[in-house]
N, C-alpha and C positions, 0 to 999 in steps of 0.2 A: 929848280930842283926840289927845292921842300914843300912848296905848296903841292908839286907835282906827290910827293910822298904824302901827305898828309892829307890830300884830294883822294887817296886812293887804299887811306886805311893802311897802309903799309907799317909795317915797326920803324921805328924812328932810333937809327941805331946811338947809343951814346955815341959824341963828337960836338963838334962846334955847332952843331945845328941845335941838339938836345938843350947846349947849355944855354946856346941863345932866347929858346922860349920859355927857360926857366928861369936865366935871367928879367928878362921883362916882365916876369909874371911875378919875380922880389917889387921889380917896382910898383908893377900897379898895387901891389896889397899896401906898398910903403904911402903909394899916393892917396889910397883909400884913406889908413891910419890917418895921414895930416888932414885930410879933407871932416874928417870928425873930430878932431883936436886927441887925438891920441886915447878914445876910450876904450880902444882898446891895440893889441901889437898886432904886426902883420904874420905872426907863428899863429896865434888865435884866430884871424881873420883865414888864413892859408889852411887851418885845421878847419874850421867851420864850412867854406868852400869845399875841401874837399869829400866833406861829411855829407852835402846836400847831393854828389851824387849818387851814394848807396840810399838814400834818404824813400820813404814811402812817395809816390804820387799826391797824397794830403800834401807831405809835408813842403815838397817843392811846390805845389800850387799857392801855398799858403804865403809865400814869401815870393811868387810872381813869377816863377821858374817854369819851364815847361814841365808838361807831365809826364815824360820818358826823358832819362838821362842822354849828354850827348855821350857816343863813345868816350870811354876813355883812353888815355893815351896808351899807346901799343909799346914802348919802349919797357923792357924786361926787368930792368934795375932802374933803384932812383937813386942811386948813386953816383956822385959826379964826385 
């Protein structure tokens, strides 16, 4: 059911699916954090990331990104 949503651009309504890929996406920034010995937090690392999608084509290339953003996520609020 969510791949099927999420395969297909649809909005992704808040609910237990929303919160599930935002939960795993605390962890990975947490796994990042310890993987670099904490230089820095996973709110910096999570601001950063999210900054590289509005970000120029230089800038994503520059740091190994593709050169067009992928969609962003369709879901209306980022309130959970």
């Amino acid at each position: 059911e969510l791949a099927t949503l999420l395969d297909a651009g649809e909005p992704l309504p808040s609910g237990p699916h929303e919160r599930a890929l935002r939960c795993a996406a605390i962890v990975g920034c947490d796994a990042v954090v310890a993987a670099v010995g904490g230089a820095f937090c996973a709110h910096e690392l999570g601001t950063y990331l999210a900054g590289l999608l509005d970000a120029p084509a230089e800038a994503r290339l520059a740091v190994g990104l593709a050169e067009h953003p992928p969609k962003r996520h369709a879901t209306k609020c980022k309130a959970y």
